[in-house]
FITOR-140817 format. One record per residue: residue in three letters; x, y, z of N, C-alpha, C in turn. Coordinates in pm, 1 decimal, m for minus. Atoms other than C-alpha are relative to their C-alpha. Example, Ala and Ser with C-alpha at 12.3 -4.5 7.8 and 13.67 -1.06 7.14 Angstrom:
# residues 2
SELO rest      nxx      nyy      nzz     caxx     cayy     cazz      cxx      cyy      czz
SELO  Ala     89.0   m119.0      0.0   1230.0   m450.0    780.0     90.0    120.0      0.0
SELO  Ser    m82.0   m119.0     m6.0   1367.0   m106.0    714.0    m77.0    109.0     73.0
# end
This chain:
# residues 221
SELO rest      nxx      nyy      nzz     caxx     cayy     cazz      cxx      cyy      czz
SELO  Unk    103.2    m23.1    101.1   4488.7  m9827.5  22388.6   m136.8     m5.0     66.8
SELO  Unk    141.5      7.6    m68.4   4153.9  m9725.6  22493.5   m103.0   m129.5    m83.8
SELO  Unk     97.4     79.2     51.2   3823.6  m9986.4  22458.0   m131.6     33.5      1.9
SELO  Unk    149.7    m34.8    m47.7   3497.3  m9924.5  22413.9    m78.4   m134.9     96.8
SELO  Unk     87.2     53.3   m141.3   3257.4 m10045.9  22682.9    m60.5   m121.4    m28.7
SELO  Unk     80.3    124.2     48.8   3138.3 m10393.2  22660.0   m155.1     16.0     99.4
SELO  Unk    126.6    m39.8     m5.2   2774.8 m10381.9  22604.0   m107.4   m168.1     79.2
SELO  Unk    102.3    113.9     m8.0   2554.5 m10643.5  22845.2   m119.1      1.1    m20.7
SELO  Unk    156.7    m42.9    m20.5   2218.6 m10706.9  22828.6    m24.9    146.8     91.0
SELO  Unk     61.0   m121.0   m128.9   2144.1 m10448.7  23118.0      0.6    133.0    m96.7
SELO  Unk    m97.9   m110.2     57.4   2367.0 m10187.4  22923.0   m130.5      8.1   m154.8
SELO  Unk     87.7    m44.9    168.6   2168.3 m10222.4  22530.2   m140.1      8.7     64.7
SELO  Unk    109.8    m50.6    m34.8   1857.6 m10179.4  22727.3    m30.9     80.7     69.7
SELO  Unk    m29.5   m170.6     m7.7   1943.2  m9844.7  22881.2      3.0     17.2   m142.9
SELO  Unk    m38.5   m108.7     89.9   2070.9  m9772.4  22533.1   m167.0     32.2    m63.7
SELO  Unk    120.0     11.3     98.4   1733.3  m9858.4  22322.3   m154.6     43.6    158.3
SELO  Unk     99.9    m30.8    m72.5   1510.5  m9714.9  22655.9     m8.2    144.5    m37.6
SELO  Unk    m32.4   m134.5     33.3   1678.2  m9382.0  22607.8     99.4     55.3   m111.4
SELO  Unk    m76.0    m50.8    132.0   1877.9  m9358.1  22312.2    m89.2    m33.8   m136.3
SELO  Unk     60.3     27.1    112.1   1605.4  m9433.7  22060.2   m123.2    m23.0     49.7
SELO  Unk     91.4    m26.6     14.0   1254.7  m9308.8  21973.5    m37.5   m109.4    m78.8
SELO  Unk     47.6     43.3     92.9   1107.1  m9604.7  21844.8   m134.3    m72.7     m2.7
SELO  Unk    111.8     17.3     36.1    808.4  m9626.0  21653.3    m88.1   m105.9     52.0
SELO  Unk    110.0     76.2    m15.7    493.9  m9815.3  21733.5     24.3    m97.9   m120.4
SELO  Unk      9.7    108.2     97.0    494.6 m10011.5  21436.6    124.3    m46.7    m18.2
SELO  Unk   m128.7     26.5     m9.2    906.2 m10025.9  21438.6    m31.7   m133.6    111.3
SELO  Unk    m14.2    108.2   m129.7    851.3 m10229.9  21800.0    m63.6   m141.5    m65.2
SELO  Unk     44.7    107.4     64.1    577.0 m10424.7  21649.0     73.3   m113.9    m82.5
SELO  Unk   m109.6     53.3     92.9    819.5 m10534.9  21369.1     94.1    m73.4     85.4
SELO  Unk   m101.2     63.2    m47.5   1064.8 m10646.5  21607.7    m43.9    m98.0     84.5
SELO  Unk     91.6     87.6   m127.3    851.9 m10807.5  21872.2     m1.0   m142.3    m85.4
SELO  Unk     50.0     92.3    110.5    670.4 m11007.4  21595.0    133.2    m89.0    m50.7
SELO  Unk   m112.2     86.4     74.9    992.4 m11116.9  21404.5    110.9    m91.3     84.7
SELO  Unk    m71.4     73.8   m126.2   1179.8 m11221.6  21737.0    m84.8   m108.4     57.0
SELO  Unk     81.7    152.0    m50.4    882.7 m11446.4  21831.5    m54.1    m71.1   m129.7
SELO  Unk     46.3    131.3     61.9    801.2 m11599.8  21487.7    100.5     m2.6   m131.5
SELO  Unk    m97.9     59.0     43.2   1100.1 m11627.4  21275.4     97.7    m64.9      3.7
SELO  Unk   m118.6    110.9      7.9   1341.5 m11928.0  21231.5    151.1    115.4     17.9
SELO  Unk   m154.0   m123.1    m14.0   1649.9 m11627.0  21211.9    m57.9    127.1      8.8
SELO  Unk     41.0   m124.1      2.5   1515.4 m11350.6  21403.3     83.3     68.1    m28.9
SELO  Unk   m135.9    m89.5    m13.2   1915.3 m11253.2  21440.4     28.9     90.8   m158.2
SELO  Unk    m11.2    m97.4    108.6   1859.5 m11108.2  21064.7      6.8    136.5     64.4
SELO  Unk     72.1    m76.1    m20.1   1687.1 m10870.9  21186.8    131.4    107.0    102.2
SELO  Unk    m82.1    m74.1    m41.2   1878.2 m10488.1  21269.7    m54.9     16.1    168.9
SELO  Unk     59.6    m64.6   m116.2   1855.7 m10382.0  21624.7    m28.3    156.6     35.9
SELO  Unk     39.3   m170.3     11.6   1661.7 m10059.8  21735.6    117.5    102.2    m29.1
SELO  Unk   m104.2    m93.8     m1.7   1977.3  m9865.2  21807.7     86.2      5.6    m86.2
SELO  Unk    m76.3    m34.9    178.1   2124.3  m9949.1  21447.7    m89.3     48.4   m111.6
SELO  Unk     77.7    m52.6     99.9   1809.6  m9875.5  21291.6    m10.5    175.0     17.2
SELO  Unk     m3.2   m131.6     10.7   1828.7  m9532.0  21448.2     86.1     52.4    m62.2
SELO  Unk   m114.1    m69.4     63.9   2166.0  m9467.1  21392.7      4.8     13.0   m160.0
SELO  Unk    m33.4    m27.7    144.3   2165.1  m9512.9  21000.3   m107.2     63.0    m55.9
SELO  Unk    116.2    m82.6     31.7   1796.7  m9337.1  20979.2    106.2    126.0     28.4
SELO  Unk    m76.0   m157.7    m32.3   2022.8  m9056.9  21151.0     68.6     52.5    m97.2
SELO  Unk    m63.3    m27.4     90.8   2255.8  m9084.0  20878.3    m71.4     54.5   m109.3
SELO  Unk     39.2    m18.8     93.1   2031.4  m9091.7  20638.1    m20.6    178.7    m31.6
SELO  Unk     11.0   m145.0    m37.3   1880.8  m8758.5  20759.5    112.4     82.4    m12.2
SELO  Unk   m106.2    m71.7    m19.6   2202.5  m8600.3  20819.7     26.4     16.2   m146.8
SELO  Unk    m49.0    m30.2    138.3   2298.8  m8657.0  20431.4   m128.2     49.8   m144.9
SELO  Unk    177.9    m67.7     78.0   1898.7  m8507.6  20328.2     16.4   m155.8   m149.3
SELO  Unk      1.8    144.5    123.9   1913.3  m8910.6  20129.6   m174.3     66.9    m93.2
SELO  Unk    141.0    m16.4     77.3   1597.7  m8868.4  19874.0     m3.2   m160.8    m81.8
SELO  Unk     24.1    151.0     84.0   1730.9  m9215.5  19705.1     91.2    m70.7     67.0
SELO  Unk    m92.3     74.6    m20.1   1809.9  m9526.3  19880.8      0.3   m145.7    m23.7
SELO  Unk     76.7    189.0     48.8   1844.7  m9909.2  19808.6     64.8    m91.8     80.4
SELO  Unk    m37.5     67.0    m49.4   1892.3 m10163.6  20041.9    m15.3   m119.7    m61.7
SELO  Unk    m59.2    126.0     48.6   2045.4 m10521.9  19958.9    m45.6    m57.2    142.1
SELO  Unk     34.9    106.4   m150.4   1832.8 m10770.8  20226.8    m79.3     89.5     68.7
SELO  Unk    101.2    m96.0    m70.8   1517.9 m10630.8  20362.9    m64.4    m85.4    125.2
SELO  Unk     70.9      9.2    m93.7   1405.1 m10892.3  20564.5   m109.4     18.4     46.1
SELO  Unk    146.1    m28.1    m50.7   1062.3 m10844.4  20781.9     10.8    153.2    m22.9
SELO  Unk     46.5   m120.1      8.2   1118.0 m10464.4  20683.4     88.7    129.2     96.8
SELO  Unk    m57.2   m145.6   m141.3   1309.0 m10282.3  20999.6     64.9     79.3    m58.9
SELO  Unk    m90.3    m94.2     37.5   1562.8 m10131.2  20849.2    m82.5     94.7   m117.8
SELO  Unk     86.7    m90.1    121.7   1363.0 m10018.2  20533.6    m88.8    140.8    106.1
SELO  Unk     59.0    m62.4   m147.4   1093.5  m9870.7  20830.7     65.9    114.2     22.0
SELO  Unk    m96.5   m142.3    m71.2   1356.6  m9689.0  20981.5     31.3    107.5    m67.5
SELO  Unk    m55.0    m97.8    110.8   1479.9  m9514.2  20682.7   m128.6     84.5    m37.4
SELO  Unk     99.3    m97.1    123.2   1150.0  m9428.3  20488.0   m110.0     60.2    159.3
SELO  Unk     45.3   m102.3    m86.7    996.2  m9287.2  20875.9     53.8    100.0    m19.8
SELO  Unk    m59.7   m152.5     20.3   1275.9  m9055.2  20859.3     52.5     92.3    m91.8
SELO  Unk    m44.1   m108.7    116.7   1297.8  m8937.6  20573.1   m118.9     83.8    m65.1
SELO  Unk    120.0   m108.7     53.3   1115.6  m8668.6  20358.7   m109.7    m70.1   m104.3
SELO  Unk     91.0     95.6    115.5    762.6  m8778.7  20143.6     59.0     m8.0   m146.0
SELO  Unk    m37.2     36.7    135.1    985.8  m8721.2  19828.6     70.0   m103.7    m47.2
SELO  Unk    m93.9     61.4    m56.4   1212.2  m8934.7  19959.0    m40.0   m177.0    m83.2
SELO  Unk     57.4    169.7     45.4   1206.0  m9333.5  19768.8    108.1    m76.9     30.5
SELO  Unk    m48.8    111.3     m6.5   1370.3  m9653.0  19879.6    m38.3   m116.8   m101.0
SELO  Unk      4.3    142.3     78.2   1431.8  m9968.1  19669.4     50.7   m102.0     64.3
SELO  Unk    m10.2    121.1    m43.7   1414.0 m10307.5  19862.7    m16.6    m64.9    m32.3
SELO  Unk    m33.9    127.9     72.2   1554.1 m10586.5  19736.1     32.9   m130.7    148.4
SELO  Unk    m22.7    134.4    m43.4   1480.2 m10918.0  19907.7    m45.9   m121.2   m112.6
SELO  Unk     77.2    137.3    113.8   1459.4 m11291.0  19739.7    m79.9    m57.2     54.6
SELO  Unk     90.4     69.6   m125.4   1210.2 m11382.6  20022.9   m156.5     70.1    m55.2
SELO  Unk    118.8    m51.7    m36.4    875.2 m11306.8  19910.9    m98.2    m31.2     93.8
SELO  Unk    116.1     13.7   m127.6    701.4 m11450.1  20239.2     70.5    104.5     43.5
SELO  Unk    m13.4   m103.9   m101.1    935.8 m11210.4  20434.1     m6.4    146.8   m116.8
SELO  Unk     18.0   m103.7     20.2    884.0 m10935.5  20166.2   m184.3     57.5     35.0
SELO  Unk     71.0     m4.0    m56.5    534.6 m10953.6  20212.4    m37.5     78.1    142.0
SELO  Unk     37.5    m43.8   m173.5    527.5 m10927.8  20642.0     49.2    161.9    m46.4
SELO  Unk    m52.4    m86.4    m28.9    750.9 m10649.4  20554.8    m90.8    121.7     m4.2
SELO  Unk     99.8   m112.7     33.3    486.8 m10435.4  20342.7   m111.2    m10.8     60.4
SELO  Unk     62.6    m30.0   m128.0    246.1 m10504.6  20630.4     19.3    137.0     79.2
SELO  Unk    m24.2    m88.6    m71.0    436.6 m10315.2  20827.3      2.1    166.0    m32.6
SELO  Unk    m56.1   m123.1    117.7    548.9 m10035.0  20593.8   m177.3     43.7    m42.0
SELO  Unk    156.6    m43.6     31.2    101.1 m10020.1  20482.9    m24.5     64.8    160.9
SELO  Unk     64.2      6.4   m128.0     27.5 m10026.4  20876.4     87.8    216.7      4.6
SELO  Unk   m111.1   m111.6   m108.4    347.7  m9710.4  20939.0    m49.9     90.8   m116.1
SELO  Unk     41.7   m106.9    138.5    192.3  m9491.8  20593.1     73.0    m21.1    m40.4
SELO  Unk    m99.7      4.0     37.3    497.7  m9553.4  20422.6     21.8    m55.5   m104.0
SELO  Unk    m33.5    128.8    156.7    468.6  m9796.3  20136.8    m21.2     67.7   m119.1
SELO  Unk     21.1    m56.5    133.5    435.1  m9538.4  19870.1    166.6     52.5     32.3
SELO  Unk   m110.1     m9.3     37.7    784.2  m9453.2  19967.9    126.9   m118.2    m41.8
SELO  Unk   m112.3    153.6      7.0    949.8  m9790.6  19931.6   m113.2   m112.7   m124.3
SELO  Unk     10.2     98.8    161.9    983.9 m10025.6  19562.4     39.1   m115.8     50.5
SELO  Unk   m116.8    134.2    m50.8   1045.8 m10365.1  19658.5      2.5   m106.7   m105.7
SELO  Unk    m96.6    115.5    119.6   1211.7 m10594.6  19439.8     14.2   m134.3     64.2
SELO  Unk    m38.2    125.8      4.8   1203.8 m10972.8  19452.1     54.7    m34.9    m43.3
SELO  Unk   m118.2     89.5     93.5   1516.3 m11177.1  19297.5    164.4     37.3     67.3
SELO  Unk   m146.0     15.0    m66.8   1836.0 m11214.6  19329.9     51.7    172.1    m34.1
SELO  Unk    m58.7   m129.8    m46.9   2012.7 m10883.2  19456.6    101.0     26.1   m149.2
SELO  Unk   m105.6     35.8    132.8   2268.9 m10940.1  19183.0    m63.5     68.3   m169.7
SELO  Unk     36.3      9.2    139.9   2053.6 m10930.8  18856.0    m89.1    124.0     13.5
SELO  Unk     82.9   m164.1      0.3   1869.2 m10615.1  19016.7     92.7    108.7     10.6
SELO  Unk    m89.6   m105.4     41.0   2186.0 m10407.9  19059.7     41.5     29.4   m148.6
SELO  Unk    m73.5     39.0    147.1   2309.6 m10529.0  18707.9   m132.1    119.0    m74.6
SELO  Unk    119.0    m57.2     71.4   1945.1 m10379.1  18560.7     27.8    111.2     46.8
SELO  Unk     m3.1   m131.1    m53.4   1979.1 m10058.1  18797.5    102.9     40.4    m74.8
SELO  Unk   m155.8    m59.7     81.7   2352.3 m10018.9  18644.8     18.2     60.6   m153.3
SELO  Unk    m10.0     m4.8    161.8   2227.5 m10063.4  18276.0    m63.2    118.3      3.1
SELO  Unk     74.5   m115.8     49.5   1987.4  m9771.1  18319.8     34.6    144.2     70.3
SELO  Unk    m94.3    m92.6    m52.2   2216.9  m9540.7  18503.8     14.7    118.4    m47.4
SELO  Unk      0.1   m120.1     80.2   2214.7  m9173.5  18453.8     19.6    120.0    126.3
SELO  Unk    m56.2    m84.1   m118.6   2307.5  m8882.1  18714.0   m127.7      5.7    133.7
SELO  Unk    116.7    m34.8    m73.1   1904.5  m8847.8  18818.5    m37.6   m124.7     81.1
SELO  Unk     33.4    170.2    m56.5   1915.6  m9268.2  18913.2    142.9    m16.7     77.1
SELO  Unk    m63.1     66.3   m104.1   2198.2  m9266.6  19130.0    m54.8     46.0    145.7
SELO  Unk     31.4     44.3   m152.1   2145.6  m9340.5  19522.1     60.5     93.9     62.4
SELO  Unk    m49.4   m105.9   m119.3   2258.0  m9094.7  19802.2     60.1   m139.6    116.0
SELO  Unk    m17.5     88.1   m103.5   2266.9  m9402.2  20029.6    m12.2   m210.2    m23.8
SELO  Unk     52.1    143.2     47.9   2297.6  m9811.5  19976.0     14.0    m82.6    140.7
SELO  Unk    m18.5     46.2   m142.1   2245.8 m10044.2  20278.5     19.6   m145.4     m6.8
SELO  Unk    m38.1    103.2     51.1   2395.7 m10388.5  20244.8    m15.2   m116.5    112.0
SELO  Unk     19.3     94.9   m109.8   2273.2 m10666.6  20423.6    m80.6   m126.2    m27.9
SELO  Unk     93.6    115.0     84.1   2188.8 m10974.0  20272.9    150.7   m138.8     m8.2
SELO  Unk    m59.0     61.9    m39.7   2384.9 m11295.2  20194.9    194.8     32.7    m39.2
SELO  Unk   m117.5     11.3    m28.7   2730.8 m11291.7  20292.9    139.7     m2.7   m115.9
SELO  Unk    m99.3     35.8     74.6   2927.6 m11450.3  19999.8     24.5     34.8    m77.2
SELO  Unk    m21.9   m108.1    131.6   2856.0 m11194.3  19760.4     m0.3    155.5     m9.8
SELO  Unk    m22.2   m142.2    m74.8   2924.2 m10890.0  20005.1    109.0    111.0   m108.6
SELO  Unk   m114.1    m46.0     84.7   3184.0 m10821.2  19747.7    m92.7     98.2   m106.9
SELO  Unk     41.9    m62.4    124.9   3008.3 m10791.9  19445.5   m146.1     98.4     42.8
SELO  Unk     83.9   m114.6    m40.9   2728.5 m10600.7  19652.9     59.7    143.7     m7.6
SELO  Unk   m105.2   m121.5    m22.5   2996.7 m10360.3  19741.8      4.0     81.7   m165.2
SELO  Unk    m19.3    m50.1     99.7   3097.4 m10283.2  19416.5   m100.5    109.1   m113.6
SELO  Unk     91.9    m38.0     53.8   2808.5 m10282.1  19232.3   m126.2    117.5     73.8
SELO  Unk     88.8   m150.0   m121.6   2632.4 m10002.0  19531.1    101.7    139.2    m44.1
SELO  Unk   m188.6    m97.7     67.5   2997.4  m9812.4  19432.0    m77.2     53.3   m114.3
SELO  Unk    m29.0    m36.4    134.6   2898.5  m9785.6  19081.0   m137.1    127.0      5.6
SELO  Unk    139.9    m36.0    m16.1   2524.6  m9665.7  19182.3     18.1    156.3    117.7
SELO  Unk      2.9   m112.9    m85.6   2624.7  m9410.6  19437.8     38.7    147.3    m24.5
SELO  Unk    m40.5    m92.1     19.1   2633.3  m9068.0  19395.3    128.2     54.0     58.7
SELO  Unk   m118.4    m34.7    m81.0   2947.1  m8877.2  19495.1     m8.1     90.9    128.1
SELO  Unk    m24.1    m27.3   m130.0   2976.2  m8847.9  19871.5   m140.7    m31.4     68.9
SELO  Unk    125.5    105.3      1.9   2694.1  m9096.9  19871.5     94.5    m95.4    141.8
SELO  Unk    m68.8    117.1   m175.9   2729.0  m9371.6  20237.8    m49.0   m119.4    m86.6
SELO  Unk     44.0    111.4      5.8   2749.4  m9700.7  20188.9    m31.9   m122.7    110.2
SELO  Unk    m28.5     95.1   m127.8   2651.9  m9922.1  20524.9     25.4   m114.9    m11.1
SELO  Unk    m45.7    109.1     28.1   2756.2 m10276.9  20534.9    m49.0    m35.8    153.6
SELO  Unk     34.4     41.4   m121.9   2612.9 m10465.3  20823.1     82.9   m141.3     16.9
SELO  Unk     m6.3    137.9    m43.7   2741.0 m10768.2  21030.0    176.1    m36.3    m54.3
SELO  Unk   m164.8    m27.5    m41.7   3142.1 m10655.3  20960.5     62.1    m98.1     90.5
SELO  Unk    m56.8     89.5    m67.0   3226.1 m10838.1  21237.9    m55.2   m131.4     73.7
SELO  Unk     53.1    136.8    m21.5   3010.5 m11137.5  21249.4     32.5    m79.6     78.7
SELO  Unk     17.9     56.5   m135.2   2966.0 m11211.5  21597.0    152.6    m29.5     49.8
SELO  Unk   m120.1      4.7    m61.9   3347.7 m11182.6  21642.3     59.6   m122.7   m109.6
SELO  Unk     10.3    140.1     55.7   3399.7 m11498.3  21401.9    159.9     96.2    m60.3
SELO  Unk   m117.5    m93.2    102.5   3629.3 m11205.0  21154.8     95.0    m45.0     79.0
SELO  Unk   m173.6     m6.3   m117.5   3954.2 m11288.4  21463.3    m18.9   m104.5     43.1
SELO  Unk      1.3    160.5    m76.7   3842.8 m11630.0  21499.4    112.8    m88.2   m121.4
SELO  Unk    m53.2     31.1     93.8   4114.5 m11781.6  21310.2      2.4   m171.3    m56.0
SELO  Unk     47.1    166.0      1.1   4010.4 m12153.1  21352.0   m162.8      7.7    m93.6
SELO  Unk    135.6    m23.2     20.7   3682.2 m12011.0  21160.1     42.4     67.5   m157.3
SELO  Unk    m41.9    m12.4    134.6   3767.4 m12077.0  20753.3   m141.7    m62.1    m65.6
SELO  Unk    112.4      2.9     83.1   3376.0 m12072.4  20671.8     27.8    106.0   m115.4
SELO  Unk     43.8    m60.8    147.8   3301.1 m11914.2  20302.4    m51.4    158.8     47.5
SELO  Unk     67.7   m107.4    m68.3   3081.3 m11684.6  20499.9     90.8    137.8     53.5
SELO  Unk   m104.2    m30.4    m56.6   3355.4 m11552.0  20743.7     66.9     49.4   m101.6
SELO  Unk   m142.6    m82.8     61.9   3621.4 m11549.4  20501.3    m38.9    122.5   m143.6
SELO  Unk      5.2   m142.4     73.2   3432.4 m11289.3  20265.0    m70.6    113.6     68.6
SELO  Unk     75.8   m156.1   m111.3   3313.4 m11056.4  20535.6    194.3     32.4     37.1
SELO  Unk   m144.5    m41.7    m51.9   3729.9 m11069.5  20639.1     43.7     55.0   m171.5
SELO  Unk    m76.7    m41.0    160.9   3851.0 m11031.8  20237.7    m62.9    126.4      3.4
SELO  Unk     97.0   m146.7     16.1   3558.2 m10746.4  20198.2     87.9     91.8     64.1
SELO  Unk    m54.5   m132.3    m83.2   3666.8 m10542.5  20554.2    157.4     11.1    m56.1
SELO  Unk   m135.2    m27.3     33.4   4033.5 m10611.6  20425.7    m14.7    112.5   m126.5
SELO  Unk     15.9    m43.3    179.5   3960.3 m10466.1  20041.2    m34.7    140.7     68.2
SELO  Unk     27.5   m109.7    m23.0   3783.0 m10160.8  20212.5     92.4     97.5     98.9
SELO  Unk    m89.1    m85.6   m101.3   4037.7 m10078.5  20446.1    105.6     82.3   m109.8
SELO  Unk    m57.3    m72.3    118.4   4251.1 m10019.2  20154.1    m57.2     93.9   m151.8
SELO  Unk     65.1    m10.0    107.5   4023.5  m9886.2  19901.0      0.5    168.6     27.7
SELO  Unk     30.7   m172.9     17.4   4092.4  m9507.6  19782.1    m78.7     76.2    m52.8
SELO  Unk    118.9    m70.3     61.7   3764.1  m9460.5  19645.5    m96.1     m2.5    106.5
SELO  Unk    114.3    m18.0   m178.6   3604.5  m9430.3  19992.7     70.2     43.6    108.1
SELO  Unk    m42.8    m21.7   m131.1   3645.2  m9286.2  20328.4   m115.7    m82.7     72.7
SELO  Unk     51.4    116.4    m61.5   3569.3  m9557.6  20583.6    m27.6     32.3    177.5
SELO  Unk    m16.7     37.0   m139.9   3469.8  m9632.8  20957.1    m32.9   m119.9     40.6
SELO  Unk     81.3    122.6    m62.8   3375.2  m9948.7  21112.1     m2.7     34.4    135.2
SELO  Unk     68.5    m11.1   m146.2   3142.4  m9921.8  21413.5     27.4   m127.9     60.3
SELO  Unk     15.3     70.0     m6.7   3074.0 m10136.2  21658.6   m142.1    m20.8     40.1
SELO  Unk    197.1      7.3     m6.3   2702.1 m10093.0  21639.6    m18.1   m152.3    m14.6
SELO  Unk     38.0    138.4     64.8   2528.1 m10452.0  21630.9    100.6    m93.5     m4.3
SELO  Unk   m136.2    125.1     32.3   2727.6 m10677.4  21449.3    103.5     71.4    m47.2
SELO  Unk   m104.5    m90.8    136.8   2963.1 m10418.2  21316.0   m107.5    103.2   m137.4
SELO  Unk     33.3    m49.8     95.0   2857.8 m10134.5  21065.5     85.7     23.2    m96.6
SELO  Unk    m95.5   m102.4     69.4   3125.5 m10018.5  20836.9    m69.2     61.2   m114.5
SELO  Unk      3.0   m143.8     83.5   3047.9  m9650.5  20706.6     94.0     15.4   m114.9
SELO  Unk    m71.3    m60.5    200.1   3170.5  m9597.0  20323.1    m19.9    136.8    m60.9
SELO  Unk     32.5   m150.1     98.0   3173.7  m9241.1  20178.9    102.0    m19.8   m143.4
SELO  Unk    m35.6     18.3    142.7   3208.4  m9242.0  19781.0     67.7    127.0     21.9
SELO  Unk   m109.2   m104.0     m7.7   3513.4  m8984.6  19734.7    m28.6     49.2   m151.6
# end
């Protein structure tokens, strides 16, 4: 069975020298959040923020909503590459880190394309769901926030997605922990139940990368 290439330091800095154009204010964002946040490791790395901007592009997204925004990168990534009609909805419960984020997003022109939502991820899908109509569903949902309710993220992005709409899921394989079987955290065991549920799930075509921490790709069928 073939393996893909284990990635060292040396190796992800070829990739992100020459495999990714990234922004002035993108770097900023990362620089900044690696030297003054308690959990920079939220935070996506360049070469996943390209790749799912790529996606985005590739599927012409005009509506997307990410679950966990964090200092902003991933949002960034998306609403650079996409078109000015183009709107994101970011949902974090952090308003200090929603804040830094729309720094960044004012600094990159961008903050007229991105809504950001404070509260729990949960009670803002539930509201998005109630007002649901063909012109309010999403092309794209990006899921990355806390862990134990990856489930009901899932679902509730499902209900919101248009058909042959992506759904990304970050941090799949959480630092390897998913095959650690001495490793019966809460955390862990619903990132393993989730990738299990989606492996089987016939209302999607699936991939799991090994971008980052793991991506797994969802297409609504």
């Amino acid at each position: 069975m073939s393996r893909s290439i284990t990635a060292n330091d040396d190796l992800v800095s070829y990739v992100q020298t020459y495999g990714v154009r990234e922004h002035p204010v993108l770097a900023k964002c990362r620089e900044e959040t690696q030297a003054n946040e308690e959990f920079p490791n939220m935070q996506i790395s360049p070469e996943q923020g390209a790749f799912m901007a790529l996606l985005a592009q590739s599927i012409n997204a005009k509506r997307i909503i990410e679950i966990g925004t964090f200092t902003g990168y991933s949002t960034l990534s998306f609403a650079l590459a996409l078109s000015e009609n183009a709107r994101i909805t970011a949902c974090d419960i952090s308003k200090e880190h929603m804040t830094k984020a729309n720094g960044y997003w004012s600094a990159a022109g961008v903050s007229h394309k991105i809504t950001p939502i404070i509260g729990p991820a949960g009670d803002t899908l539930d509201q998005l769901i109630a007002n649901i109509s063909p012109q309010t569903l999403f092309d794209l949902a990006f899921i990355d926030a806390d862990k134990t309710n990856y489930d009901i993220y899932y679902e509730k992005c499902l209900t919101l997605l248009r058909e042959g709409g992506l759904i990304l899921i970050d941090n799949v394989l959480w630092g390897g922990a998913v095959i650690d079987k001495d490793d019966i955290s809460e955390d862990t065991q619903s990132i393993r139940d989730l990738n299990e549920k989606i492996a089987n799930d016939e209302r999607v075509d699936l991939c799991m990368t090994v971008i980052g921490d793991g991506v797994t790709l969802c297409r609504k069928r």
